[in-house]
C-alpha positions in Angstrom: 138.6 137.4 92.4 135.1 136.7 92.2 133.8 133.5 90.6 129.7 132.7 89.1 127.9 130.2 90.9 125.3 128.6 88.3 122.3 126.7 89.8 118.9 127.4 91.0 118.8 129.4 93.9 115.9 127.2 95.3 117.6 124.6 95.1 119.2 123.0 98.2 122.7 121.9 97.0 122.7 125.5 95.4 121.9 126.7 99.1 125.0 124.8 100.4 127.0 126.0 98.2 126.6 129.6 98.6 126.4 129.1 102.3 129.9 127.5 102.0 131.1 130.2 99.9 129.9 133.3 102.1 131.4 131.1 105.3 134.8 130.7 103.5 134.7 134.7 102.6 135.2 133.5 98.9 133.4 136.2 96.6 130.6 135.4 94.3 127.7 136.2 92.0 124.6 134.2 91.3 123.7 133.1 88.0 120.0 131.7 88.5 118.7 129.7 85.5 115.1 130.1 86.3 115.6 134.1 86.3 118.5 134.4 83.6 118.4 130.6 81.3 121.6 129.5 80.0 123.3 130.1 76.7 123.7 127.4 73.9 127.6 128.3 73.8 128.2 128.1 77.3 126.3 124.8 77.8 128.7 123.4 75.2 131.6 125.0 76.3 131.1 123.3 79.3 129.7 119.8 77.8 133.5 120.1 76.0 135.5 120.4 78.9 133.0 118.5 81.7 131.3 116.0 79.3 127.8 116.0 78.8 127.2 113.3 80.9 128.5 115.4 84.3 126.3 117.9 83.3 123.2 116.2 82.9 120.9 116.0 86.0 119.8 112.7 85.6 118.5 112.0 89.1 116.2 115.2 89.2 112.8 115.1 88.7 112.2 116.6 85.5 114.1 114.4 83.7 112.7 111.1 85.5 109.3 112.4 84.0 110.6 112.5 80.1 109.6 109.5 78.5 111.6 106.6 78.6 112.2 106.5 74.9 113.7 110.6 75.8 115.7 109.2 78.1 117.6 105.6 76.1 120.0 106.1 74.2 120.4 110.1 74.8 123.7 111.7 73.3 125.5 115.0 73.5 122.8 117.1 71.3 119.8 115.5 72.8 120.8 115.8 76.4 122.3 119.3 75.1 119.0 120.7 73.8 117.2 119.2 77.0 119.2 121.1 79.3 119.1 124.3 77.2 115.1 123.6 76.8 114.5 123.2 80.7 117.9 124.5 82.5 117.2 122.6 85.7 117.9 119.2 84.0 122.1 120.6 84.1 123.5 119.4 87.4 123.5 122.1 90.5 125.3 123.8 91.6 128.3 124.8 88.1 130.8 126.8 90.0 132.6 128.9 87.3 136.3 129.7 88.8 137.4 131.5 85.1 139.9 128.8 84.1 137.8 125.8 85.3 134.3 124.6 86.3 133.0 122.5 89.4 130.2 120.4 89.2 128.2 119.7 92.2 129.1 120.4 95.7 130.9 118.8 98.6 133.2 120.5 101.1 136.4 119.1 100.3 135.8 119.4 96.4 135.4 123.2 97.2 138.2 123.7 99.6 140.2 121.5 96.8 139.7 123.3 93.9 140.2 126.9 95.9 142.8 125.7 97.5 142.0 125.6 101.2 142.1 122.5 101.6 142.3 121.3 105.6 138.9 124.2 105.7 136.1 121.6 104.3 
């Protein structure tokens, strides 16, 4: 089975990731939001199952340069629209497993949710 790997392929967590994945011989394609954006149904697909709040990126750069009145008091369609509006505000790396999503990347959370765990 081959899963989508949704990041930024600049970006360093996205770069671990993919490095764990090729190591692990688990197979993969590369969903780049720079190259390919993200679509409104997907982000709230996600947003229902993850919560908005995983999604949103709020320790990267672009959205520590929105305005502070952007950033109090954001909900689910405001940070929605940001993240559709400028994809690299949604967290890095989504792995997409088919029935499930993984935000983020650590070792053991991979070798957890693909079930090798004992292979971090």
């Amino acid at each position: 089975m081959s899963f989508t790997l949704y990041g930024i392929k600049s970006c360093d967590t996205v770069r671990k990731a993919r490095t764990w994945l090729d190591d692990h011989g688990i197979g993969f394609a590369v969903h780049d939001y720079k190259v390919a954006g993200i679509d409104h149904d997907r982000l709230v697909r996600w947003s229902d199952e993850l919560g908005w709040e995983a999604l949103l990126n709020r320790a990267g750069t672009t959205f520590r340069k929105l305005p502070e009145a952007d950033r109090a008091g954001i909900d689910r369609d405001a940070a929605l629209a940001l993240m559709l509006a400028q994809p690299s505000m949604i967290k890095r790396p989504v792995l997409d497993l088919g029935n499930r999503r993984v935000v983020g990347f650590k070792h053991d959370l991979y070798a957890r949710e693909l079930g090798l765990s004992g292979q971090g």
